[in-house]
C-alpha positions in Angstrom: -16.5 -0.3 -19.5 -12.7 0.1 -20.1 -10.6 3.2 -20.0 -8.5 4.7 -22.8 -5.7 5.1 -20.3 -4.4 2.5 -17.7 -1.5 3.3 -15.2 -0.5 1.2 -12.2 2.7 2.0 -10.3 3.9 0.3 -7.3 6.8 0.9 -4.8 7.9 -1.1 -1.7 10.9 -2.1 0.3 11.2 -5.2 2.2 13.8 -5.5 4.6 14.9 -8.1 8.1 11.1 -8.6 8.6 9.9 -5.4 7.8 7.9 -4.4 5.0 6.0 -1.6 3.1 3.4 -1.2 -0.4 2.0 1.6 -1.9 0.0 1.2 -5.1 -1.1 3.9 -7.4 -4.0 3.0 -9.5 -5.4 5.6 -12.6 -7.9 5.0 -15.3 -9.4 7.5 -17.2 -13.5 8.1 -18.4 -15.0 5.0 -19.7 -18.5 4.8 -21.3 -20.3 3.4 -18.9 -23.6 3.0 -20.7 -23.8 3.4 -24.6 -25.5 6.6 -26.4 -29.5 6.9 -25.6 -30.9 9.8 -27.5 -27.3 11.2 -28.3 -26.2 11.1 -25.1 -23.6 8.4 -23.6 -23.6 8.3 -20.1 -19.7 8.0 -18.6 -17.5 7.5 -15.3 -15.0 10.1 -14.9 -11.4 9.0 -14.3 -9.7 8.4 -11.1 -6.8 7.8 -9.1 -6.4 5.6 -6.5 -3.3 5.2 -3.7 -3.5 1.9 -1.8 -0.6 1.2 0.9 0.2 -1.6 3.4 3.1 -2.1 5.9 3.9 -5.6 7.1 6.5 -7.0 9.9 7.3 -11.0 10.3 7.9 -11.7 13.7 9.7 -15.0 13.5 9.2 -18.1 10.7 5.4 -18.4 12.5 4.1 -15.0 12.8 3.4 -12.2 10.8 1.3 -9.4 11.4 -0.2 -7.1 8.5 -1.7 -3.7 8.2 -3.6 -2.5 5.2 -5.3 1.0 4.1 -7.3 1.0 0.5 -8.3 4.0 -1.8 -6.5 7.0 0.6 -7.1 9.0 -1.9 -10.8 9.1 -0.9 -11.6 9.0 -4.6 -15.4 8.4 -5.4 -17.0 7.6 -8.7 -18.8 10.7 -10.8 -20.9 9.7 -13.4 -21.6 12.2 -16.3 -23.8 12.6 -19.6 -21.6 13.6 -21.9 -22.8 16.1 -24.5 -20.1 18.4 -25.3 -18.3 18.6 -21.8 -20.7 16.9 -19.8 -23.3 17.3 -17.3 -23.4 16.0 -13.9 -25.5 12.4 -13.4 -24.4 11.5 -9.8 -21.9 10.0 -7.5 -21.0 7.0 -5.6 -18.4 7.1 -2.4 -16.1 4.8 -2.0 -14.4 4.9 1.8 -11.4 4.6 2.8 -11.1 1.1 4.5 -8.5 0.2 6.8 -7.1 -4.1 7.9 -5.5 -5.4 9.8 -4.5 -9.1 10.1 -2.2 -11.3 11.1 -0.4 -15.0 9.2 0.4 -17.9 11.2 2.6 -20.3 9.4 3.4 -23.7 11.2 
């Protein structure tokens, strides 16, 4: 279950109240069930961009807004015997949040 290759980058800016996120998340195939008859089943690599954009009011409120995987990226899952043949697929939706932080 864990990838060869990890990368995570983030970038943000915060600023008088304001602020902004966005996440980029990429792992590469991992063996996600080990070899049965010669043939390892694996989930292909993705990549992932998560962003969020918050604004604080005053020292009480502050109101947050949130988006995960806008990429749209789903999960593939492959048997792989010498380039690898399609097993299925999961999708994973883009969800959106929003919320708010009351601090007294």
């Amino acid at each position: 279950g864990a990838s060869k290759h990890n990368v995570n980058a983030i970038a943000y800016y915060e600023k008088h109240g304001f602020g902004a996120r966005v996440t980029l998340n990429y792992r590469s195939k991992f063996v996600a069930a080990p070899a049965d008859q010669n043939l390892s089943a694996y989930t292909q690599g993705d990549t992932t961009v998560d962003a969020s954009v918050s604004y604080k009011f005053n020292r009480y409120l502050e109101v947050i807004a949130s988006a995960t995987n806008l990429s749209g990226e789903g999960s593939r899952a492959l048997l792989d015997d010498r380039g690898g043949v399609f097993a299925g697929a999961t999708v994973r939706p883009t969800t959106y949040n929003i919320s708010a932080r009351l601090t007294y």
